[in-house]
VOGU-3710 file (C-alpha; in Angstrom, 3 decimals, decimal comma):
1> xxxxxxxxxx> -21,283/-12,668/-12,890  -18,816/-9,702/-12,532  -19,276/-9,315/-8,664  -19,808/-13,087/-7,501  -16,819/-14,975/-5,965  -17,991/-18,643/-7,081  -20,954/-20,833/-7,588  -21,664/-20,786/-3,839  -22,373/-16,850/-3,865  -24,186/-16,804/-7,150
11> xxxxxxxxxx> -26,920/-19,473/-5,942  -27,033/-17,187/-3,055  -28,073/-14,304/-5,159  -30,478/-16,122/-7,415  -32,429/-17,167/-4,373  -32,265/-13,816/-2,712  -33,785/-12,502/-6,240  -36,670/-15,583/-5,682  -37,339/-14,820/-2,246  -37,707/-10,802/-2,923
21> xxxxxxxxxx> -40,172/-11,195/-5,791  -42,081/-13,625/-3,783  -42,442/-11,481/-0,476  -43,728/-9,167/-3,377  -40,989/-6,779/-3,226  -39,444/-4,903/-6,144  -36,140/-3,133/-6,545  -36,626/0,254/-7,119  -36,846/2,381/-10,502  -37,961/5,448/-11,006
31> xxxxxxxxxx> -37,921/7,482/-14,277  -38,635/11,269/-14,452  -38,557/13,773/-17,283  -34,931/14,910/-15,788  -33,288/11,637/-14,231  -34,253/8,129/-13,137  -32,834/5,540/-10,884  -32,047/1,860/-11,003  -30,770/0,028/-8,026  -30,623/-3,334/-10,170
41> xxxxxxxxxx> -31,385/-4,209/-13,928  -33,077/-7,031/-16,012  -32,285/-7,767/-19,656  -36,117/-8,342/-20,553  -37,819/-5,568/-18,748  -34,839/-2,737/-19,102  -34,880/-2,934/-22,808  -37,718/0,237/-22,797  -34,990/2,585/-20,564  -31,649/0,954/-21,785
51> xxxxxxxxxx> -30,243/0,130/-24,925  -27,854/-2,680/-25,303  -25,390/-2,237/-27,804  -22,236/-4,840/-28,973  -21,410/-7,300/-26,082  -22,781/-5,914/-23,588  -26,144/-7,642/-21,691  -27,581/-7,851/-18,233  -27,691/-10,413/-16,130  -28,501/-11,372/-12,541
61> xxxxxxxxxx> -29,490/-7,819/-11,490  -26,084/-6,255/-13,345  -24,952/-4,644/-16,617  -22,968/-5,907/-17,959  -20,486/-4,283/-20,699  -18,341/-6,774/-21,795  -19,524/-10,566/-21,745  -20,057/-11,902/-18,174  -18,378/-15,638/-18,055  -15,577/-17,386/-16,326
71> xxxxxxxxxx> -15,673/-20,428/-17,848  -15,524/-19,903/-21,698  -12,076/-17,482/-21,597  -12,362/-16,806/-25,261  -15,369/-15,859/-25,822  -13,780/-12,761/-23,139  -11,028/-11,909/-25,564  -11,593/-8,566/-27,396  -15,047/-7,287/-26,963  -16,220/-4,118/-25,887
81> xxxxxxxxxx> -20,112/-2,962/-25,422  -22,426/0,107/-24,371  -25,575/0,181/-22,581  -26,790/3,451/-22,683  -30,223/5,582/-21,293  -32,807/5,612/-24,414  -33,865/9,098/-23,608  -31,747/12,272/-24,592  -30,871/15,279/-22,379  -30,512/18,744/-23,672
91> xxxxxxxxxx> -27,402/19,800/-21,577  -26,868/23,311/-23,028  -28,697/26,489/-24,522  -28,258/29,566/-26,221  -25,656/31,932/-24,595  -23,412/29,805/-22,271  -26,000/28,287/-20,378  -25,469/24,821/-19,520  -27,174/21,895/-17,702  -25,524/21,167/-14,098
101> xxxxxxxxxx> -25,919/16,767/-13,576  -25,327/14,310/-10,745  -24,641/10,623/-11,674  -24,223/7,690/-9,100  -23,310/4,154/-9,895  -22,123/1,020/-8,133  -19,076/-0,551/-10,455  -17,327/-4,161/-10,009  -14,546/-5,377/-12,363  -14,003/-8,433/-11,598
111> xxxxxxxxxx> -11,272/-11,188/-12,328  -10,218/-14,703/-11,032  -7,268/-14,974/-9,496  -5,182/-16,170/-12,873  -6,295/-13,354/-14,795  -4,732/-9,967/-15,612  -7,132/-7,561/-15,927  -7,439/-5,151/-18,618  -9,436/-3,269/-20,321  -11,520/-0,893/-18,486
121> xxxxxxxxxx> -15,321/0,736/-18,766  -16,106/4,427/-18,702  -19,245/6,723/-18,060  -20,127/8,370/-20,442  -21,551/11,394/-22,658  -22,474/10,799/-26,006  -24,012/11,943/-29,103  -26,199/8,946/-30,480  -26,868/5,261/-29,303  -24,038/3,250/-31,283
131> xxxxxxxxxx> -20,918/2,301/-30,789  -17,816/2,846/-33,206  -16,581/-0,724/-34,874  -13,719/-2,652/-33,387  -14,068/-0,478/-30,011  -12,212/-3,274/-27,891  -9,202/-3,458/-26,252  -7,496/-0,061/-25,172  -10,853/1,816/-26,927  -12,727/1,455/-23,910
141> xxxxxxxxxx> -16,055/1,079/-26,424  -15,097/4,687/-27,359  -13,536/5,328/-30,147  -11,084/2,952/-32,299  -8,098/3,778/-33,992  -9,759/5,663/-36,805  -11,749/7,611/-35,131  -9,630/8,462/-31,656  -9,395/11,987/-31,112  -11,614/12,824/-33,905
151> xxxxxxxxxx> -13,915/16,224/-32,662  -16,693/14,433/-34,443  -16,886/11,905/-31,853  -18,367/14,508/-29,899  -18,059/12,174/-26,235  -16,865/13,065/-22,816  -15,854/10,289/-20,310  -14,606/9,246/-17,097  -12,947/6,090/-17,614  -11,695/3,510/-15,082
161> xxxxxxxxxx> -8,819/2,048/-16,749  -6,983/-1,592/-15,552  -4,278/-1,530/-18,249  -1,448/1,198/-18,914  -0,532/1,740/-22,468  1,870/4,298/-23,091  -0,231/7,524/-23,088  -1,232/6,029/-19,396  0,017/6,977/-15,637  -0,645/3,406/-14,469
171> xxxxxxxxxx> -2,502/0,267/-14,892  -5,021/1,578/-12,006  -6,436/5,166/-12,652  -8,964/7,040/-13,317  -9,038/9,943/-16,088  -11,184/12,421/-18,452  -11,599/11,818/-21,702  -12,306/14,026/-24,470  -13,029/12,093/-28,026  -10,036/10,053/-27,423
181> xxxxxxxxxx> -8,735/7,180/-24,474  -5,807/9,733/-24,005  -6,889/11,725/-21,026  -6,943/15,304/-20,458  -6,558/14,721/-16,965  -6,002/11,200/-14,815  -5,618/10,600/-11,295  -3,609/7,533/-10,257  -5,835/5,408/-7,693  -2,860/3,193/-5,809
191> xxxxxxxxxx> -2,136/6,376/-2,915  -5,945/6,796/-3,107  -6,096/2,343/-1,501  -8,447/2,089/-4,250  -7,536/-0,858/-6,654  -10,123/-1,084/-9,739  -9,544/-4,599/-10,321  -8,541/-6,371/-6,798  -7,891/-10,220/-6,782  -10,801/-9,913/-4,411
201> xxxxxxxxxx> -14,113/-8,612/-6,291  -14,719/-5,277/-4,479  -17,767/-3,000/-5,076  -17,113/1,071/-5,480  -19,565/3,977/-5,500  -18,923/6,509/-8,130  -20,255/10,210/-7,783  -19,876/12,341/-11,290  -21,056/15,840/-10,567  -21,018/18,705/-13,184
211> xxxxxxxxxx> -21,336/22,477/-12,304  -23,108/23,917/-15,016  -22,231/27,101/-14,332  -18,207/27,105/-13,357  -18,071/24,197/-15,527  -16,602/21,970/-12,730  -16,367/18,590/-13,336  -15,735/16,602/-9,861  -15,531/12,459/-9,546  -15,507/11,153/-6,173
221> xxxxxxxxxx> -14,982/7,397/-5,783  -15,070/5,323/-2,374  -15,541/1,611/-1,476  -19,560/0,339/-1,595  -21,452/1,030/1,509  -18,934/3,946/2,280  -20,118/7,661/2,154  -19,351/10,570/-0,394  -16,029/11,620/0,054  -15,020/14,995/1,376
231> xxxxxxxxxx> -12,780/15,731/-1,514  -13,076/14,991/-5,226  -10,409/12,638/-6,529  -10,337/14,054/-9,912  -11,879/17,282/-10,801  -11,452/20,034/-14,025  -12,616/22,578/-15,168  -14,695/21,560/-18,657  -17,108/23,432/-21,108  -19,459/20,778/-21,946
241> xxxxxxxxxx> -20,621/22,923/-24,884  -17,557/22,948/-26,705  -17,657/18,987/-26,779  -21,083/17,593/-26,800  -24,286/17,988/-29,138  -26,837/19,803/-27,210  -28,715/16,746/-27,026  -26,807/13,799/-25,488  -27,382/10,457/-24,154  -25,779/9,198/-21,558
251> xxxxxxxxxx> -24,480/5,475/-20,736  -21,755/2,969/-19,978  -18,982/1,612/-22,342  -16,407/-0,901/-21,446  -13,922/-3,256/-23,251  -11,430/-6,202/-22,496  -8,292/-7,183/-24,808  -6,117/-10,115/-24,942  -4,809/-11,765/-23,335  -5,691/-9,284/-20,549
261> xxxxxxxxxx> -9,460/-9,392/-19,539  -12,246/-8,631/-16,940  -15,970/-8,685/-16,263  -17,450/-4,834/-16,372  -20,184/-4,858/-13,912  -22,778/-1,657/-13,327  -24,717/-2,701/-10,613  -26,511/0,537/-9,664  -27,223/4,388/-11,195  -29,187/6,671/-11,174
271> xxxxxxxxxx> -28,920/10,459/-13,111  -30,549/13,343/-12,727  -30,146/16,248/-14,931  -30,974/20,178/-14,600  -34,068/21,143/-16,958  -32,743/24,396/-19,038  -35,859/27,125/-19,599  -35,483/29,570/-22,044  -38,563/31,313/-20,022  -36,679/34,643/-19,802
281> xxxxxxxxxx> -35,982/34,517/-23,086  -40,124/33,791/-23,947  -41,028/37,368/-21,272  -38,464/39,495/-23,443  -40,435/38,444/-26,354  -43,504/38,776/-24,855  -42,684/42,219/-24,095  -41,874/43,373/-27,113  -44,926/42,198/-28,959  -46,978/43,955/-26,234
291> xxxxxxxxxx> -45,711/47,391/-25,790  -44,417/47,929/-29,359  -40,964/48,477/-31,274  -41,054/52,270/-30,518  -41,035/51,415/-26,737  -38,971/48,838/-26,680  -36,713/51,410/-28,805  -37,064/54,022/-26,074  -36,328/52,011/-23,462  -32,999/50,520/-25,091
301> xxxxxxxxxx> -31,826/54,245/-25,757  -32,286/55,054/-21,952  -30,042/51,847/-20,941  -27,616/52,666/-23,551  -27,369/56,684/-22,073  -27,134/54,959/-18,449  -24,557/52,514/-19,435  -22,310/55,030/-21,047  -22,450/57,841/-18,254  -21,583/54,801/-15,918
311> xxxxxxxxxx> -18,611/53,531/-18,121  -16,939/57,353/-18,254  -17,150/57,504/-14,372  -15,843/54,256/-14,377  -12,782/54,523/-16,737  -11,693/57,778/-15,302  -11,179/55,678/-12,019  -9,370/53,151/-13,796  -7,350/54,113/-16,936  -4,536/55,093/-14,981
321> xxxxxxxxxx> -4,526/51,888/-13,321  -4,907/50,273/-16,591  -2,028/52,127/-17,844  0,125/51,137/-15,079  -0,635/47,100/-15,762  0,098/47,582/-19,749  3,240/49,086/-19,755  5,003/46,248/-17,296  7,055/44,404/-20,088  6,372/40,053/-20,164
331> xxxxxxxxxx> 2,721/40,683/-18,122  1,034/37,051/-17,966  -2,573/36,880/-19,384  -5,106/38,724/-18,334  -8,519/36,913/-17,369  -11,840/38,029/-17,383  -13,470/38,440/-13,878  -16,266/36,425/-14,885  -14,356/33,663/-16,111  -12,275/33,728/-12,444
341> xxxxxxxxxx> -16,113/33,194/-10,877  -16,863/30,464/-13,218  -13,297/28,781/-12,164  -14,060/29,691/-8,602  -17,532/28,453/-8,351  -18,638/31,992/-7,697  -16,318/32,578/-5,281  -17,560/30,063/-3,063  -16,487/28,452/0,232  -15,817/25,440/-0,092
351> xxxxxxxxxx> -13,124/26,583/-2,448  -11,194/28,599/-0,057  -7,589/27,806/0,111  -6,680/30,350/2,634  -6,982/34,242/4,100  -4,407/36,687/4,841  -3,919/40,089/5,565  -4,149/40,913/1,249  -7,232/38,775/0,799  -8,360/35,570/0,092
361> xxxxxxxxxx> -7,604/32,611/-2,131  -9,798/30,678/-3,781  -9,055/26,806/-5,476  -10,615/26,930/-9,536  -10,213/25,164/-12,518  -9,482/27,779/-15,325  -8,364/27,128/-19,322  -4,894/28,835/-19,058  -3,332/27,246/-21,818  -4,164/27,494/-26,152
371> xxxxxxxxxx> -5,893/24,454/-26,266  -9,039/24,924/-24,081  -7,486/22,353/-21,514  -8,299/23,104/-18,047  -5,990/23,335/-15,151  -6,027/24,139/-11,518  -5,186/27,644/-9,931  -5,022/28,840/-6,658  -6,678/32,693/-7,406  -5,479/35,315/-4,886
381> xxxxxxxxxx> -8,852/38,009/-4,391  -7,832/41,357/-2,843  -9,667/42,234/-0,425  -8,732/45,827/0,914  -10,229/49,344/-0,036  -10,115/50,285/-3,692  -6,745/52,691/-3,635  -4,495/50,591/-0,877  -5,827/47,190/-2,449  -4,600/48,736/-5,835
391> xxxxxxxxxx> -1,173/49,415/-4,345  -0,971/45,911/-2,662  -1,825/44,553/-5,931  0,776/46,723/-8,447  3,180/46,110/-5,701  3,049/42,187/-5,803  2,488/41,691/-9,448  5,452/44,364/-10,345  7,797/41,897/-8,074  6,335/38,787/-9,594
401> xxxxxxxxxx> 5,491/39,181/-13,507  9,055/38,501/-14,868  10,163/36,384/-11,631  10,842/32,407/-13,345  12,703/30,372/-11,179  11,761/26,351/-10,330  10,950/26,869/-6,576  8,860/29,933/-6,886  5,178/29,856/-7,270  4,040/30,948/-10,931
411> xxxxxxxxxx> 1,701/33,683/-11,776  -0,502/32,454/-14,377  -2,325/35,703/-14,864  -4,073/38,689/-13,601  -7,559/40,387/-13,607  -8,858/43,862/-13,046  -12,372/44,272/-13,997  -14,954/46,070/-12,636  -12,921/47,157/-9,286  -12,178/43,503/-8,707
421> xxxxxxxxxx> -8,560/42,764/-7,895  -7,035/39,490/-8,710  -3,789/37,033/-9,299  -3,874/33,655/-10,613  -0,754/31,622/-9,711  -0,467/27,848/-10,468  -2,089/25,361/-7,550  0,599/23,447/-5,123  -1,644/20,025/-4,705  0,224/19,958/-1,193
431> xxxxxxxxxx> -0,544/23,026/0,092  2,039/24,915/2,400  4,782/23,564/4,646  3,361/24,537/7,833  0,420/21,735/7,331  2,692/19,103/7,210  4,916/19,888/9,858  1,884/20,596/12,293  -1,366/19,243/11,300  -0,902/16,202/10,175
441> xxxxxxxxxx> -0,426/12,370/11,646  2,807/10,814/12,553  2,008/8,634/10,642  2,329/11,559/7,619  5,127/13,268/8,927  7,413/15,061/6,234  10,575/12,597/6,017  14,051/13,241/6,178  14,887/13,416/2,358  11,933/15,550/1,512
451> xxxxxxxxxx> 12,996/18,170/4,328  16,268/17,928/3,290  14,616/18,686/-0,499  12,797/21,692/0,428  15,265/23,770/2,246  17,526/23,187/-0,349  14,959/24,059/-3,115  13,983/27,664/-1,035  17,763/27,979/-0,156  18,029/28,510/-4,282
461> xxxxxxxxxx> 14,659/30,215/-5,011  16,511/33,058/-2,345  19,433/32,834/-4,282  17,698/34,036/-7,119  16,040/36,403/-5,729  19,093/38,083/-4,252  21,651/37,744/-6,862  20,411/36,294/-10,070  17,526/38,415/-10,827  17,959/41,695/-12,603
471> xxxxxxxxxx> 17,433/43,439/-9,466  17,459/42,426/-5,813  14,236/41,302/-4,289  13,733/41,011/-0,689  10,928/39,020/0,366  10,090/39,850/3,729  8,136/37,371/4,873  9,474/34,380/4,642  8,418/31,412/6,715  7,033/27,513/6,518
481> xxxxxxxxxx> 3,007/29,034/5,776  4,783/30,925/2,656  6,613/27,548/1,117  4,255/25,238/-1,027  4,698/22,145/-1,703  4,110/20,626/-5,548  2,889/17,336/-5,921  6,456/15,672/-5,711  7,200/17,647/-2,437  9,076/20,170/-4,346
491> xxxxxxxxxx> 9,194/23,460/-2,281  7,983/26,437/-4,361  8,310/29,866/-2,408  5,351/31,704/-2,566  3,461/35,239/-1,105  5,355/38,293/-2,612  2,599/40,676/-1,242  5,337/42,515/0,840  8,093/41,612/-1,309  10,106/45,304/-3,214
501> xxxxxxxxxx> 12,163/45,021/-5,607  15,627/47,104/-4,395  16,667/48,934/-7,881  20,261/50,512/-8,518  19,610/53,297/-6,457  18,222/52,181/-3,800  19,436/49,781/-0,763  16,769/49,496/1,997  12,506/49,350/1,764  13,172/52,647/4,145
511> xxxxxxxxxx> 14,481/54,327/0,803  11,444/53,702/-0,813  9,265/54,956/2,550  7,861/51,368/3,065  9,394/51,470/6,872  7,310/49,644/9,667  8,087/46,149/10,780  5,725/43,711/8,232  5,869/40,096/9,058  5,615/37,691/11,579
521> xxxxxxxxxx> 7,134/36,940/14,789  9,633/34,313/15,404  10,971/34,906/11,606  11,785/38,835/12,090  15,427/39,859/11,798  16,451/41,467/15,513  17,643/44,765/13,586  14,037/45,452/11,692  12,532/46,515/15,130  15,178/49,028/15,457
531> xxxxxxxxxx> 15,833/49,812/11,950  12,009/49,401/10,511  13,961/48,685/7,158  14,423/45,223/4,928  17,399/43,691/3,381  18,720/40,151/2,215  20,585/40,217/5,281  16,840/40,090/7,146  15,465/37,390/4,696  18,772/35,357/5,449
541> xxxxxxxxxx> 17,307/35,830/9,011  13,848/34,431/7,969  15,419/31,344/6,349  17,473/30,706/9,396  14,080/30,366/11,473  12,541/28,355/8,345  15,688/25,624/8,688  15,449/24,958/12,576  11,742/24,351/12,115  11,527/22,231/9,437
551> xxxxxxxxxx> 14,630/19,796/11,649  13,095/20,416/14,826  9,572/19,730/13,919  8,656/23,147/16,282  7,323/26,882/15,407  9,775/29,278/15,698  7,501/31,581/17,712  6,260/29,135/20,545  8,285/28,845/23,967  9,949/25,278/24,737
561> xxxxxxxxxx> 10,375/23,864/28,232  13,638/22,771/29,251  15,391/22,511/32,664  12,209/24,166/34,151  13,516/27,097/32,086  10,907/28,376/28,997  13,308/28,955/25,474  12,488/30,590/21,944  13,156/27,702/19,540  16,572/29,626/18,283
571> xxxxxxxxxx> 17,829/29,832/21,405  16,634/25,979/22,987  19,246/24,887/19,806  21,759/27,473/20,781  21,402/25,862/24,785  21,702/22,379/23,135  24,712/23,406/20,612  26,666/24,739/23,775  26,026/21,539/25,708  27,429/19,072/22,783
581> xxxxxxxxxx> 23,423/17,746/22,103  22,416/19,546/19,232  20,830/16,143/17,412  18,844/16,317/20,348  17,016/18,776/18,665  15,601/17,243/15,514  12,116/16,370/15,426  11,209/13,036/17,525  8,550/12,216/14,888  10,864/11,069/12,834
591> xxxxxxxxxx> 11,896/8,367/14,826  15,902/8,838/14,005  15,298/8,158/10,504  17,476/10,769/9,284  21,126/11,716/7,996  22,831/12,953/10,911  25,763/14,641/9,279  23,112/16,521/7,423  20,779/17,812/10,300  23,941/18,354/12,301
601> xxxxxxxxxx> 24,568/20,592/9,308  21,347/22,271/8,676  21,049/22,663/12,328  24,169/24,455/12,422  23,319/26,550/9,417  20,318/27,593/11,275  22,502/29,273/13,927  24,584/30,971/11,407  21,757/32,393/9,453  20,059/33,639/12,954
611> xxxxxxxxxx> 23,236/35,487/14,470  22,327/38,634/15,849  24,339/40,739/14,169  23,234/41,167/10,150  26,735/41,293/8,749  27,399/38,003/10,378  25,162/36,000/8,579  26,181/33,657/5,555  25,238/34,668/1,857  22,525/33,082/-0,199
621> xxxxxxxxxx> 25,111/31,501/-2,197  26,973/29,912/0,523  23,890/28,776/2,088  22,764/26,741/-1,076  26,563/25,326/-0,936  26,642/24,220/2,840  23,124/22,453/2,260  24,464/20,384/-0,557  27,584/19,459/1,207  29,934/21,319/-1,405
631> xxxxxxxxxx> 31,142/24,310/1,219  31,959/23,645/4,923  29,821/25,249/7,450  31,088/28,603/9,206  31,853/28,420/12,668  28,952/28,878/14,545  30,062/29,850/18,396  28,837/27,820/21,251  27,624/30,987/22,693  24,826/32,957/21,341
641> xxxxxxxxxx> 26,580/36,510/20,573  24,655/39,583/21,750  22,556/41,791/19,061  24,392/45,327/18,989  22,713/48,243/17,181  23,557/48,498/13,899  25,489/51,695/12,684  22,979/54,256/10,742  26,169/56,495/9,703  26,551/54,832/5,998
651> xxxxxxxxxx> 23,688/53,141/5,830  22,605/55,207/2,445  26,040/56,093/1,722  26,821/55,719/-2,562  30,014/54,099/-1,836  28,026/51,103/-0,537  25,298/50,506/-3,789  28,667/50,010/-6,362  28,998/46,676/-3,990  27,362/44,101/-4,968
661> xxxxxxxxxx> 28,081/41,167/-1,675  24,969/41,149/0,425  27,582/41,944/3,726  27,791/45,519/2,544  24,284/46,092/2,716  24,103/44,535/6,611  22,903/48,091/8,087  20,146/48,461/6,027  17,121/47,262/7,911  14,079/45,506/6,985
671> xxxxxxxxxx> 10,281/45,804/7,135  8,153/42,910/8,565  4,498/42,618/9,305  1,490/40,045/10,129  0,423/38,218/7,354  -1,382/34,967/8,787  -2,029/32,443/5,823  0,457/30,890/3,106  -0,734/32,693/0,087  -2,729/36,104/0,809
//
């Protein structure tokens, strides 16, 4: 048996069986017209729920889809089996209605310690109750290698695979298939401490939950007798309608190979399955029969003269807005608001990445590609009155539409619809810097290398921005909750809602009357609160404040005690710079496991990019050099110099806008303002 450890444990079992059945008590099983429950199976008395098909059986209270022996190793060798629920559920209707489903199960794949596992089982969705010939070994009892990727096969599947072939992340991951054993999506269990096939025979709960109506699929996996996750482990966004036959069955499949083989143990599941109505459907007919075409008639003609009076009101509001999206040359797709709620889950909480001054953002699963494959987004909702949420929202996408650049954050799309404002960018599975430098463990503390990484990787996304765009964006509010992280730790700068793009006639955000001091304290350029006006010179500023707190492990706008004597973090590292110490500075968390001729240096550049005095500071270009090593730092003086007011004389002057170094345009201010979360 697929979860026993020896003779010893499975004598246990069958007695535990004896001793239940003669107290008189019976595991349970229920069966309704929309789900049922087993919490163990027999072979003989299943047979009118389940249907057995190819090598797989039940035995001692399991299923089990592949032979269950450890003994006779050959008779192991290539097989692969289904057991699957005799009754059919109708999982969608007309229009794009579709079922929503739970599914729970209790899994075991089990080996002895001289095996190597392999194949895997899946849960699955399928059209009939066979199986496709010659289904073993990397099939998975799906498909074979005639049939693999076929639409036909019309099945959807979460498999739990033990064996990487070369389409696979690992040999121990989880993934969803559609009509093929390549996966649309996998999730690699080994950072997860899950291990499908252990050399110790370990139990895991499975939850597979289905959204019918934002079309969310979510698996959450944990260790037997452990709750439901918080979070999902794998989760996309699928239409079950474009896949499926409108009545499907559901089941297990699992196969082994050779030499590589296991023992595919279901020991519990139960299903349950949303019953569609078509009873609004049934009172539209009903209505019509009773009051009569020429009614019916009238009353369509009165909803037709409503709808259009509403749609000319509405589309005088909007066509100039419209106009103003369609003429912006390589726009990203648009989406359709509905489509966004679907994605979203209606907009719903527990989806909520974040909230800022510009609105919220919201975690979905949307098809942004050609081939109906769904990916995650992070979708930025604007939340402020109709006209200033309008200019929030022209004013970030006309910044970010053309920007493409490796460390920014990419706008997938846009949506305007119905008065709704909204921006899809691509999701950062790591969420923003600021998390991991303050609210996690020590235990999880950002190392050295990947610190090092990401101020190297926003040190060139500025770069860009600055100099290698086709005109000179200044983002204005940069700081650690603005920097995402991708899965590899890769820092992608992100947030352009007060970002302005500086065009050949123009030097300062004052030009354009966008004065006032946007952003947020401890990353705000001295000169801005004088000035009220925004230049590289102040983002250089920003990224100066973004470098000491990334090393130092501190917020740039909370007070440090030293000497009895309370310091802003720029000016604690200034102290320790003019008392020889400066290493003394770098976070403690990480326990001296760093480079210290490269904190020294970023500590230093920290100090360059936060002098006083605008003019002072190093270029983008020089600070991407000094980071990699390649250019030698300025000097930075031991002594903090004093901020003098900068000169307003030539601050507009023509002379200056031929010029193109970022030094000329020193005196020509910034605007900074509040903006408390890393996306809105």
């Amino acid at each position: 048996m697929g979860f026993s450890n020896g003779s010893s444990i499975t004598v246990a079992i069958v007695l535990i069986f004896c001793l239940l059945h003669l107290s008189g008590i019976q595991a349970q099983r229920t069966f309704t017209p929309n789900g049922f429950s087993f919490d163990e199976f027999d072979l003989s008395r299943d047979t009118d729920h389940l249907k057995f098909i190819g090598d797989a059986s039940a035995s001692l209270g399991a299923l089990q889809l592949t032979p269950d022996s450890k003994n006779n190793l050959f008779s192991l060798y290539n097989r692969s089996g289904r057991v699957m629920y005799l009754q059919s559920f109708k999982l969608w209707s007309s229009g794009d209605i579709q079922a929503s489903f739970n599914s729970t199960f209790l899994i075991n794949i089990y080996r002895t310690d001289n095996w190597t596992a392999g194949q895997g089982l899946a849960f699955l969705i399928a059209p009939d109750l066979s199986i496709p010939p010659k289904s073993s070994g990397q099939w998975l009892g799906l498909t074979n290698d005639t049939t693999d990727g076929n639409q036909t096969n019309q099945v959807v599947a979460v498999e739990f695979d033990t064996e990487k072939q070369y389409y696979d992340p690992d040999d121990n991951h989880i993934g969803l298939n559609i009509n093929s054993v390549i996966s649309n999506k996998t999730e690699s269990l080994d950072e997860h401490g899950i291990r499908l096939c252990p050399a110790e025979a370990t139990n895991y709960s499975v939850w597979v939950q289905y959204n019918g109506v934002s079309k969310l699929m979510e698996v959450y996996m944990a260790k037997g007798g452990e709750p439901k996750p918080e979070q999902p482990l794998l989760n996309a966004t699928i239409n079950l309608k474009q896949y499926v036959k409108q009545e499907s069955y559901f089941g297990f499949a699992g196969s082994t190979g050779y030499p590589n083989v296991e023992l595919n143990c279901v020991l519990e599941w139960s299903l349950q399955v949303e019953i569609l109505s078509n009873k609004s459907n049934l009172i539209w007919l009903k209505i019509g029969v009773g009051v009569g075409v020429p009614a019916v008639a009238l009353l369509i003609l009165i909803g037709v003269l409503y709808m259009r009076k509403k749609k000319v009101s509405s589309d005088e509001e909007s066509n100039v807005f419209d106009a103003q999206l369609r003429w912006l040359p390589g726009m990203p797709r648009e989406f359709k608001y509905k489509d966004l709620k679907k994605a979203t889950n209606n907009f719903h909480e527990s989806m909520k990445l974040g909230q800022g001054g510009f609105g919220i953002v919201y975690r979905g699963n949307l098809n942004v590609g050609d081939h109906n494959t769904a990916a995650e987004v992070a979708v930025k909702q604007f939340s402020r009155d109709k006209m200033e949420g309008k200019d929030d929202f022209l004013a970030e996408l006309t910044i970010i539409h053309r920007l493409r650049h490796k460390h920014l954050v990419r706008l997938v799309g846009w949506c305007y619809d119905k008065g709704k404002l909204l921006l899809i960018y691509d999701f950062m599975p790591n969420g923003s810097l600021d998390k991991h430098l303050y609210e996690t463990s020590n235990e999880n503390t950002l190392n050295w290398e990947r610190r090092h990484r990401i101020l190297a990787g926003v040190a060139s996304a500025l770069h860009y921005l600055h100099n290698e765009y086709d005109q000179k964006v200044v983002h204005r509010d940069l700081k650690a909750s603005n920097i995402m992280l991708d899965s590899d730790y890769n820092a992608r700068l992100g947030d352009f809602g007060l970002a302005r793009a500086l065009d050949n006639e123009r030097n300062s955000y004052a030009d354009l009357g966008l004065a006032g001091v946007p952003g947020t304290m401890g990353y705000v350029a001295p000169e801005c609160f004088h000035t009220g006006r925004a230049t590289p010179e102040s983002d250089v500023y920003g990224f100066g404040a973004v470098v000491l707190e990334v090393v130092c492990g501190r917020s740039p706008g909370i007070q440090i005690n030293h000497n009895q004597r309370l310091y802003a973090l720029v000016d604690w590292v200034w102290m320790l710079h003019r008392e020889g110490n400066i290493l003394e500075a770098v976070d403690e968390r990480l326990d001296n496991d760093y480079v210290v001729d490269e904190a020294k240096r970023l500590l230093l550049l920290g100090l360059a990019c936060s002098h006083p005095i605008a003019s002072e500071r190093p270029q983008t270009q020089a600070i991407y050099q000094i980071i990699a090593g390649t250019l030698p730092l300025p000097n930075v003086h031991p002594f903090k110099p004093v901020f003098t007011w900068p000169s307003m004389e030539t601050s507009c002057g023509i002379s200056e806008l031929s010029v193109s170094s970022t030094t000329t345009l020193s005196s020509k201010g910034c605007s900074v303002g509040s903006v408390n979360n890393q996306w809105a």
